[in-house]
Predicted model as a PDB file, atoms N, CA, C, CB and O in Angstrom, pLDDT in the B-factor column:
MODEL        1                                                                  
ATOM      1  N   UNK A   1     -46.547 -10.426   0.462  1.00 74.00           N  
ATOM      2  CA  UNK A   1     -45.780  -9.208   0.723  1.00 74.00           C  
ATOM      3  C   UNK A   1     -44.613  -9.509   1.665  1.00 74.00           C  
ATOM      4  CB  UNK A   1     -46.689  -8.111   1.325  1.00 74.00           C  
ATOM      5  O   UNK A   1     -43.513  -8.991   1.474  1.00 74.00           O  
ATOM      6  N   UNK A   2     -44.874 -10.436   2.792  1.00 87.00           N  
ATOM      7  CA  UNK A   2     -43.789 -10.564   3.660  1.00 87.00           C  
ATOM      8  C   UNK A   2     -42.844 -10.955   3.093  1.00 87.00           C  
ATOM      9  CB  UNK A   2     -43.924 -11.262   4.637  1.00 87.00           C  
ATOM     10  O   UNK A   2     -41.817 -10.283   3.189  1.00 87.00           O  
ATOM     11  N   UNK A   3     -42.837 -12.217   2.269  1.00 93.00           N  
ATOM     12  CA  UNK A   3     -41.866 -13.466   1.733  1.00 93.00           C  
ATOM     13  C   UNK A   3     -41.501 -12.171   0.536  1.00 93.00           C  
ATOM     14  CB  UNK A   3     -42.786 -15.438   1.077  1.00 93.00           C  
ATOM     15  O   UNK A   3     -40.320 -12.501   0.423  1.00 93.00           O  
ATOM     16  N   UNK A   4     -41.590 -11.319  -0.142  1.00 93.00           N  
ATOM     17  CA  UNK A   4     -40.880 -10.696  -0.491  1.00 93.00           C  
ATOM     18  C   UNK A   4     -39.503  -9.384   0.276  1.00 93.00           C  
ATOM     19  CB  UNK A   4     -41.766 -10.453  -1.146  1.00 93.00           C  
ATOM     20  O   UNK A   4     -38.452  -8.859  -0.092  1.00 93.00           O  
ATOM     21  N   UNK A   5     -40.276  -9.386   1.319  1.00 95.00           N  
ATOM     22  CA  UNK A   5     -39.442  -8.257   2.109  1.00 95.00           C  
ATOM     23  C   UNK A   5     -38.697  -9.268   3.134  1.00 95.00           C  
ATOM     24  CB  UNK A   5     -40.510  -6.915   2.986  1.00 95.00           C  
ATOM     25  O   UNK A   5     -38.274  -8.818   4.199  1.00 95.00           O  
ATOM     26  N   UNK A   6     -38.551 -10.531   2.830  1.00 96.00           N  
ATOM     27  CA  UNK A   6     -37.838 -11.286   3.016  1.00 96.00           C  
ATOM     28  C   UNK A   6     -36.708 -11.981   2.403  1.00 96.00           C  
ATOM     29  CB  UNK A   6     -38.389 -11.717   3.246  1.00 96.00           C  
ATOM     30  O   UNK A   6     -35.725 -12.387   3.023  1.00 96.00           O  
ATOM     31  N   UNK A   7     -36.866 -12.069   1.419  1.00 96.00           N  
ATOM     32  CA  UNK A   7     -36.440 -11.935  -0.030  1.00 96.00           C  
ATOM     33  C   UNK A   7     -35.118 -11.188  -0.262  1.00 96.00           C  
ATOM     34  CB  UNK A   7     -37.525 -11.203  -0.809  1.00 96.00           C  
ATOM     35  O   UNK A   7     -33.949 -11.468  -0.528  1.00 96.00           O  
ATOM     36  N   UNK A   8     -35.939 -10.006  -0.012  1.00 96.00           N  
ATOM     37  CA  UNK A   8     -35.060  -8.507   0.028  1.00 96.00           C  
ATOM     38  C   UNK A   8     -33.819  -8.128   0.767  1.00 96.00           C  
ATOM     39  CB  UNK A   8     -35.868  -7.511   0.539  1.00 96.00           C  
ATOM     40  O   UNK A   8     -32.672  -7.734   0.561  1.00 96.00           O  
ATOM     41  N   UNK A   9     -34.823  -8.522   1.951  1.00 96.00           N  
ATOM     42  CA  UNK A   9     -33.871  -8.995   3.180  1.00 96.00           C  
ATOM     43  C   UNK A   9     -32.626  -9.566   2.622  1.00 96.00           C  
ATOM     44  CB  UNK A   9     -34.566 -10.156   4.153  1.00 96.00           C  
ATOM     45  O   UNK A   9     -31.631  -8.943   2.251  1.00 96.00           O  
ATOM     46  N   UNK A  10     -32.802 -10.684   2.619  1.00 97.00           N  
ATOM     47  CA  UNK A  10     -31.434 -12.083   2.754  1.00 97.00           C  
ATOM     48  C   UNK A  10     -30.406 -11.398   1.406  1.00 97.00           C  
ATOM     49  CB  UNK A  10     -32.258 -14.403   2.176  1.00 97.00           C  
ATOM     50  O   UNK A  10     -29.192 -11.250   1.541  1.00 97.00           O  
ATOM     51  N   UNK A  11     -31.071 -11.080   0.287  1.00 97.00           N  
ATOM     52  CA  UNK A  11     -30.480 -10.782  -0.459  1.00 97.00           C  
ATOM     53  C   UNK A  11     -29.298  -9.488   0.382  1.00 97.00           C  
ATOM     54  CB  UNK A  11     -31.491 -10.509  -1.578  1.00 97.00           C  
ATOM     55  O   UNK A  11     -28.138  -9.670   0.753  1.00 97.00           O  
ATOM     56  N   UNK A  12     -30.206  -8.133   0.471  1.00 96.00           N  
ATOM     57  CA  UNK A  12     -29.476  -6.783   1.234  1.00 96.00           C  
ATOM     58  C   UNK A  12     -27.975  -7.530   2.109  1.00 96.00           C  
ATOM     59  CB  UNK A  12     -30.892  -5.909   2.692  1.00 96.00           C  
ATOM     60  O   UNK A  12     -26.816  -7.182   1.884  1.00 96.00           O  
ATOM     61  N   UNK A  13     -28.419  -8.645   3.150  1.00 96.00           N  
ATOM     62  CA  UNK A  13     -27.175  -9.356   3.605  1.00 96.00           C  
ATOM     63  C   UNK A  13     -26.550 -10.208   3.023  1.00 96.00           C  
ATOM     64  CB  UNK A  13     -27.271  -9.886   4.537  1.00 96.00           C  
ATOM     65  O   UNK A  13     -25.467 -10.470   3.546  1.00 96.00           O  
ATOM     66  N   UNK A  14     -26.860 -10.879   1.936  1.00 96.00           N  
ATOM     67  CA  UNK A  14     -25.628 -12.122   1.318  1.00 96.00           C  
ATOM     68  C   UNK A  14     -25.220 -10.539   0.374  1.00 96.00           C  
ATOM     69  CB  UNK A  14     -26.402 -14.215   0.046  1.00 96.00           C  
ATOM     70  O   UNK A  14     -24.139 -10.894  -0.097  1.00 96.00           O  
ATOM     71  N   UNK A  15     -25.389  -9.389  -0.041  1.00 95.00           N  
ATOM     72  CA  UNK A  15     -24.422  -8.371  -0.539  1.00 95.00           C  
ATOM     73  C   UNK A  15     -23.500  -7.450   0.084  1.00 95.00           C  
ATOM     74  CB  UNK A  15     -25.010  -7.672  -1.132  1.00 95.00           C  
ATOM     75  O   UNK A  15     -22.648  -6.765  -0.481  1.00 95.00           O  
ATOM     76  N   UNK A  16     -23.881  -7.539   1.829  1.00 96.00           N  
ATOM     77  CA  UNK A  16     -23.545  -6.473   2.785  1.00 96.00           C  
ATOM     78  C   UNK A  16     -22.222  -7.393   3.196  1.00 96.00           C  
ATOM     79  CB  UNK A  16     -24.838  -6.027   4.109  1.00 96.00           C  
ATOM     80  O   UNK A  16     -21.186  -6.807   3.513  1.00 96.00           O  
ATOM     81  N   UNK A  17     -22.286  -9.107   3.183  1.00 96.00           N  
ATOM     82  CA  UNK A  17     -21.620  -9.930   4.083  1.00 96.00           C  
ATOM     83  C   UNK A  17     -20.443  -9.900   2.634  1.00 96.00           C  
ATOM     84  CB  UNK A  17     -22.557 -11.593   4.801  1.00 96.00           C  
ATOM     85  O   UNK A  17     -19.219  -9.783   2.675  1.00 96.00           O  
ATOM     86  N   UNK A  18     -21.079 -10.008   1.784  1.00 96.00           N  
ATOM     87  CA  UNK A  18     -20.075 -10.512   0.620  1.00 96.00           C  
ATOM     88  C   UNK A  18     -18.850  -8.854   0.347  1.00 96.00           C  
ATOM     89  CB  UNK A  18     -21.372 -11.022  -1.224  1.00 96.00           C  
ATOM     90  O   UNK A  18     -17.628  -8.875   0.193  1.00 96.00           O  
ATOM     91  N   UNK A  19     -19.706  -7.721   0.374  1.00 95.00           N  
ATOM     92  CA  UNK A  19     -18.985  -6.439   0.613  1.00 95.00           C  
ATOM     93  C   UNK A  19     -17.608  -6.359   1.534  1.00 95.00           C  
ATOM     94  CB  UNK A  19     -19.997  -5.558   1.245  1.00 95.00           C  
ATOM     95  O   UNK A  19     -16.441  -5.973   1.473  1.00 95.00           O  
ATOM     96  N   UNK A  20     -18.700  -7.089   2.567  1.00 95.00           N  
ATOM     97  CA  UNK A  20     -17.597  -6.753   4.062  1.00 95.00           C  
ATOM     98  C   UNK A  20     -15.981  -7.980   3.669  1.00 95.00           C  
ATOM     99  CB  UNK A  20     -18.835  -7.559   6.228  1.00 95.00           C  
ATOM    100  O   UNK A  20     -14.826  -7.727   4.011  1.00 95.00           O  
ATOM    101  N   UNK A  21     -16.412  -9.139   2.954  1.00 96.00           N  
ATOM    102  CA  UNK A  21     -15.648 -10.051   2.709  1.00 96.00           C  
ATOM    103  C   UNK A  21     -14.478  -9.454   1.620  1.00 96.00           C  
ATOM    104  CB  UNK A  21     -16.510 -11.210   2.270  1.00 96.00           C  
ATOM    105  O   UNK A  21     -13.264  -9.657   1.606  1.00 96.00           O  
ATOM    106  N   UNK A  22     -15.071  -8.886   0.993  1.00 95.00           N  
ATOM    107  CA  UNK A  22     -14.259  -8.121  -0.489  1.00 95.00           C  
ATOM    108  C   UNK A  22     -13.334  -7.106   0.159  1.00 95.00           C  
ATOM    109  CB  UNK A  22     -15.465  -7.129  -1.749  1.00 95.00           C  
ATOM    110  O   UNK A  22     -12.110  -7.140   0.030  1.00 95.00           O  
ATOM    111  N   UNK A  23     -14.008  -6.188   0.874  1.00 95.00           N  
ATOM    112  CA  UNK A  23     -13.165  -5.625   2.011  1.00 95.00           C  
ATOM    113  C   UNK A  23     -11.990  -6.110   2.559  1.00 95.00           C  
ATOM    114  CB  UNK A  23     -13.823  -5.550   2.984  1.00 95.00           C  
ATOM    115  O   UNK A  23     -10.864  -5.732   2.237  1.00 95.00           O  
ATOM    116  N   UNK A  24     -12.266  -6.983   3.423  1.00 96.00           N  
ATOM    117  CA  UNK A  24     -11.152  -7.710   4.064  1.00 96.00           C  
ATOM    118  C   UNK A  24     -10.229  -8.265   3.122  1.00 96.00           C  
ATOM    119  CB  UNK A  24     -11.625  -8.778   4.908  1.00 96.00           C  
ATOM    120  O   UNK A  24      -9.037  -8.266   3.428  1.00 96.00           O  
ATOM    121  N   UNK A  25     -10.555  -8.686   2.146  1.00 96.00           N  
ATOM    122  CA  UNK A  25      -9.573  -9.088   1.542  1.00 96.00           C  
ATOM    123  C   UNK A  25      -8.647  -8.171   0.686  1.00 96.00           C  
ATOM    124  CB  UNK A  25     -10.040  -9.977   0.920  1.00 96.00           C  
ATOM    125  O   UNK A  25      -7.437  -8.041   0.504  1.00 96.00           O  
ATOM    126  N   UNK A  26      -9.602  -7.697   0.326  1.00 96.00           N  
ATOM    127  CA  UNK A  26      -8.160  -6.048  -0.222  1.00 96.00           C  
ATOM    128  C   UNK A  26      -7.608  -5.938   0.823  1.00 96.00           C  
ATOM    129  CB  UNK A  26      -8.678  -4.117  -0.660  1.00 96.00           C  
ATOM    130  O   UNK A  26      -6.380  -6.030   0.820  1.00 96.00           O  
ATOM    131  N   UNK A  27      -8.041  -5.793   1.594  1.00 96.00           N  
ATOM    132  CA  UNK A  27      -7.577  -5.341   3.201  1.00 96.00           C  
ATOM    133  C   UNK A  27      -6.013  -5.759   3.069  1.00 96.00           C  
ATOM    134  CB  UNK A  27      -8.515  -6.358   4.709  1.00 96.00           C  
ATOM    135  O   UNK A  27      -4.965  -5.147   2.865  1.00 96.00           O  
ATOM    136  N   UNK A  28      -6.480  -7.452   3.345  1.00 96.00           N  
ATOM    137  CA  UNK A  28      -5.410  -8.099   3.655  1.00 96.00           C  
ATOM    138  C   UNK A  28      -4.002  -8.321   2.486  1.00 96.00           C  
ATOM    139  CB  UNK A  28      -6.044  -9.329   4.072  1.00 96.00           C  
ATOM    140  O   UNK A  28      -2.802  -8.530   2.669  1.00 96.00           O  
ATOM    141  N   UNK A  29      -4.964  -8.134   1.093  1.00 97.00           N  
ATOM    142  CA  UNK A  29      -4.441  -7.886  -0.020  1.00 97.00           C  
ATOM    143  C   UNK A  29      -2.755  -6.734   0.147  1.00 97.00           C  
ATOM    144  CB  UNK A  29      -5.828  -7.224  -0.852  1.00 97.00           C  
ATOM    145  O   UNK A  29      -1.536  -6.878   0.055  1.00 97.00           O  
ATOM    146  N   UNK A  30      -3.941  -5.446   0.487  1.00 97.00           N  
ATOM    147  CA  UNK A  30      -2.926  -4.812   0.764  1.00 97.00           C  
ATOM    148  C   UNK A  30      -1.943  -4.355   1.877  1.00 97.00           C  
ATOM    149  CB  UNK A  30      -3.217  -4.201   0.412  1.00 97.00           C  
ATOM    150  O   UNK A  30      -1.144  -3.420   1.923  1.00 97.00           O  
ATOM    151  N   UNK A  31      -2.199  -5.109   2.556  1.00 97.00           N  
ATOM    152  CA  UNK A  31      -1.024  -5.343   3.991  1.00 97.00           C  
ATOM    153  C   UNK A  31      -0.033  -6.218   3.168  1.00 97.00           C  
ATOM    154  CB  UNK A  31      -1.736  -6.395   5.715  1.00 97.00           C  
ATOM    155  O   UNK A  31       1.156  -6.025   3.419  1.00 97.00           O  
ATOM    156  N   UNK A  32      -0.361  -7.219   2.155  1.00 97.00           N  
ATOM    157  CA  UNK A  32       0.594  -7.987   1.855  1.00 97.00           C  
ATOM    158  C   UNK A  32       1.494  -7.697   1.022  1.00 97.00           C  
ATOM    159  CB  UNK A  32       0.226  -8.886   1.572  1.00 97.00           C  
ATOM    160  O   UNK A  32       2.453  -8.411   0.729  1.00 97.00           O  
ATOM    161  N   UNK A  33       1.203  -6.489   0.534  1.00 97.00           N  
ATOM    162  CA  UNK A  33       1.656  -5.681  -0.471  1.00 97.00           C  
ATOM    163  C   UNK A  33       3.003  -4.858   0.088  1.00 97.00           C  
ATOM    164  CB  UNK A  33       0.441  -4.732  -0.928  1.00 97.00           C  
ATOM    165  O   UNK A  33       4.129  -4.907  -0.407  1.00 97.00           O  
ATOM    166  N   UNK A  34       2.559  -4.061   1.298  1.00 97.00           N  
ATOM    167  CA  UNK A  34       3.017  -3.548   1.818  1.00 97.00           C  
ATOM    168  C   UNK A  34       4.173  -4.253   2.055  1.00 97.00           C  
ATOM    169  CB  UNK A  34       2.369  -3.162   2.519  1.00 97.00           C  
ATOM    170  O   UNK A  34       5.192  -4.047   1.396  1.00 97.00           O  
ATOM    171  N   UNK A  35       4.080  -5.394   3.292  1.00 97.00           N  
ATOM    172  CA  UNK A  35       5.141  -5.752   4.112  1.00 97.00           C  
ATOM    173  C   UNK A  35       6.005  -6.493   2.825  1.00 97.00           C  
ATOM    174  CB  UNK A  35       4.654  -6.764   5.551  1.00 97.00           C  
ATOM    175  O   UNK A  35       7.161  -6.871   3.016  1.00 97.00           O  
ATOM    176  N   UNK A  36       5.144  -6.708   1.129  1.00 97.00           N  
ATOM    177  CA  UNK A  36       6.343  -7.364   0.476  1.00 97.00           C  
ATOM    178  C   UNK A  36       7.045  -6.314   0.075  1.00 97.00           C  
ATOM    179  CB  UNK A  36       6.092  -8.317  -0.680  1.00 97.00           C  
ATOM    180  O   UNK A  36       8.116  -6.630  -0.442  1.00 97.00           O  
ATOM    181  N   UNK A  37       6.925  -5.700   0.104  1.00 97.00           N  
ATOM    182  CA  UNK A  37       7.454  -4.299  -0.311  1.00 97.00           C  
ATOM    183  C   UNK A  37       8.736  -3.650   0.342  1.00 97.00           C  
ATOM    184  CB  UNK A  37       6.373  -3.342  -0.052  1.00 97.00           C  
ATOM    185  O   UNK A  37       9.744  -3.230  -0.226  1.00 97.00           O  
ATOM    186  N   UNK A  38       8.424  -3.681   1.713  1.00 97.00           N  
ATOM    187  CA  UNK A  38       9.173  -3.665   2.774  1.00 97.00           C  
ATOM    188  C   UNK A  38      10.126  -4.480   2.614  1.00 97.00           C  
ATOM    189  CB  UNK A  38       8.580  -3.876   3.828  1.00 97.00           C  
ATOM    190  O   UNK A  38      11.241  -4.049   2.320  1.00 97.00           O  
ATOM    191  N   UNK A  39       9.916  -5.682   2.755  1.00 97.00           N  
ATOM    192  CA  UNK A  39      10.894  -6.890   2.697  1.00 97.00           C  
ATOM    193  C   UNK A  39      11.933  -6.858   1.714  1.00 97.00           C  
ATOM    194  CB  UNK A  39      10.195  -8.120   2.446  1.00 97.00           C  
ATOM    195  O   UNK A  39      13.082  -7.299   1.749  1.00 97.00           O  
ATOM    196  N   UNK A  40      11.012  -5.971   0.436  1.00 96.00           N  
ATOM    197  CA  UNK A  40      11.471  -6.481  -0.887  1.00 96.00           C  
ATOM    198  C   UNK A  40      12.985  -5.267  -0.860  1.00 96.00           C  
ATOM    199  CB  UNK A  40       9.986  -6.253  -2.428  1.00 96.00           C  
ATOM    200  O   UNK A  40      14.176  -5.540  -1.006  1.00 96.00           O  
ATOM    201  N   UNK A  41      12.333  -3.950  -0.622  1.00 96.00           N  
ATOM    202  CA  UNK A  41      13.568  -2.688   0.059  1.00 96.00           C  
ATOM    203  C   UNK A  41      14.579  -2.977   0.605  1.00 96.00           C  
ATOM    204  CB  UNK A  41      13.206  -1.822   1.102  1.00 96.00           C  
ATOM    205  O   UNK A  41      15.691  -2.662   0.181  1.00 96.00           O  
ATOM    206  N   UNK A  42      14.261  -3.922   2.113  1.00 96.00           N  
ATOM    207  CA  UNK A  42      14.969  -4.126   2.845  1.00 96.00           C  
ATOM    208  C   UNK A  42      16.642  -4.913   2.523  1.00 96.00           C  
ATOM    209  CB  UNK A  42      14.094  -4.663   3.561  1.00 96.00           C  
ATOM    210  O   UNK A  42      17.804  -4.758   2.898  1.00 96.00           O  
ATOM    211  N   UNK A  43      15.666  -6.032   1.366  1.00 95.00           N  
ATOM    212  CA  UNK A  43      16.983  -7.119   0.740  1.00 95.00           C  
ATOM    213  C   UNK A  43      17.663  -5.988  -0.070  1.00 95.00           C  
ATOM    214  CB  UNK A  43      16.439  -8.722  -0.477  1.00 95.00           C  
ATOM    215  O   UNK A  43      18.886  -5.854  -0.035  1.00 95.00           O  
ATOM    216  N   UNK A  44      16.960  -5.273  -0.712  1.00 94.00           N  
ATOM    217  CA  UNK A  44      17.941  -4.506  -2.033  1.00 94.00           C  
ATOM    218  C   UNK A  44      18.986  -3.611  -0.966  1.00 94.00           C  
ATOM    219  CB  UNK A  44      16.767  -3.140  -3.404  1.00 94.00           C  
ATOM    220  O   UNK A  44      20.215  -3.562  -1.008  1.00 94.00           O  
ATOM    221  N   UNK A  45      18.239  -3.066  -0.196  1.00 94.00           N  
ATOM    222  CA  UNK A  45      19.486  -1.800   0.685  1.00 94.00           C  
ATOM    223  C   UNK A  45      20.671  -3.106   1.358  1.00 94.00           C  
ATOM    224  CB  UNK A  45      18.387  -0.496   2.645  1.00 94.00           C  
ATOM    225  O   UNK A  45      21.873  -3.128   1.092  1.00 94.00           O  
ATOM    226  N   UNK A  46      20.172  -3.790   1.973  1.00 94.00           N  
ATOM    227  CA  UNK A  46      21.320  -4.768   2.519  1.00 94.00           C  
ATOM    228  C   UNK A  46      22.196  -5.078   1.343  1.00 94.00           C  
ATOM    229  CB  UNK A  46      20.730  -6.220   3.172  1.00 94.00           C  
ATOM    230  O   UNK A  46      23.399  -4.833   1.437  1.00 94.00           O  
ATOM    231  N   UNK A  47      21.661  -5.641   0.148  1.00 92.00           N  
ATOM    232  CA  UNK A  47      22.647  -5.994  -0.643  1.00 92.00           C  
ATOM    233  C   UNK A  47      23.648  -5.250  -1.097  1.00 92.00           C  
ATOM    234  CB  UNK A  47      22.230  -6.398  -1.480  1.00 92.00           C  
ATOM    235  O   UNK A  47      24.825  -5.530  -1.321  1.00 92.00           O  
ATOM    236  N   UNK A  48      22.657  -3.652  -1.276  1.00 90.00           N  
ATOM    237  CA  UNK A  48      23.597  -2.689  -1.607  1.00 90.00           C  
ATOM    238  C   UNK A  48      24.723  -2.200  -1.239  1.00 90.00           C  
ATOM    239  CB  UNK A  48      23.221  -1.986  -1.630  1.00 90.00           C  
ATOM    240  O   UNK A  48      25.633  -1.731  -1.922  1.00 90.00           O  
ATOM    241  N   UNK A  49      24.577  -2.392   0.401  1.00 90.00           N  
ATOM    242  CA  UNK A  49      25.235  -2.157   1.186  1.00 90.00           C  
ATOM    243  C   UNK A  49      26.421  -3.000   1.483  1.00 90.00           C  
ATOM    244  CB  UNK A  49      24.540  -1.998   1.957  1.00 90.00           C  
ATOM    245  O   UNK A  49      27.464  -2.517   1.925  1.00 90.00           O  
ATOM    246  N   UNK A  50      26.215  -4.578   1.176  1.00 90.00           N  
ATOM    247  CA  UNK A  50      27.370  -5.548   1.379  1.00 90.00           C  
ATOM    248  C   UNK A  50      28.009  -5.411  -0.210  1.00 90.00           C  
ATOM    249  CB  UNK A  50      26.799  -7.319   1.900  1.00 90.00           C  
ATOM    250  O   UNK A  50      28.792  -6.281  -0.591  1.00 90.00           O  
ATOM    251  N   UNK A  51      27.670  -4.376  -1.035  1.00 89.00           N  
ATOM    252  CA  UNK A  51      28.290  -4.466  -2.401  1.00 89.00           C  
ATOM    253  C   UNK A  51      29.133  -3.318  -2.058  1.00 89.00           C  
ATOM    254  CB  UNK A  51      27.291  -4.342  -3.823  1.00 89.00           C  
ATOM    255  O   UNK A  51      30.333  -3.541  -2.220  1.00 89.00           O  
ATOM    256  N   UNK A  52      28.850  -2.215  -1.650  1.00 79.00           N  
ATOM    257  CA  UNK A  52      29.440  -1.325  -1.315  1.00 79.00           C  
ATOM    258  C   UNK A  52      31.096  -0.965  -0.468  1.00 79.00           C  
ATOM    259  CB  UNK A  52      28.510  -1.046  -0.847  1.00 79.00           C  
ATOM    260  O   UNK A  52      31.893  -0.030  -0.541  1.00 79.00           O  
ATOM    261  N   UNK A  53      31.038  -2.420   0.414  1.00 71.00           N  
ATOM    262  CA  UNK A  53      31.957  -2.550   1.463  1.00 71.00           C  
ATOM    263  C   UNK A  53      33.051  -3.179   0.348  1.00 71.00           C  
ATOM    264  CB  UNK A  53      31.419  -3.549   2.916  1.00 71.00           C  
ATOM    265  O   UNK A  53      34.176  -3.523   0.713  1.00 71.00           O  
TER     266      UNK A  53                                                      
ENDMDL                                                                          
END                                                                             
């Protein structure tokens, strides 16, 4: 009975640790998204702007 609720155990955390990992990485996924995004705005308005002049 133990070595099963042990079992159970390790499993519940290699899915909780692997969750938290999947997490973070969208996470970081989408921060990277963001700031390319940003970046990506930033070049088009500048350019626009030195086309403009």
């Amino acid at each position: 009975m133990g070595r099963i609720l042990l079992i159970a155990l390790a499993i519940f955390l290699a899915f909780s640790v692997a969750g938290w990992l999947f997490g973070a990485l969208l996470g970081l996924i989408k921060w990277a998204l963001i700031i390319g995004l940003a970046v990506f705005v930033f070049m088009a308005v500048s350019r626009f702007l030195k086309q403009k002049r």
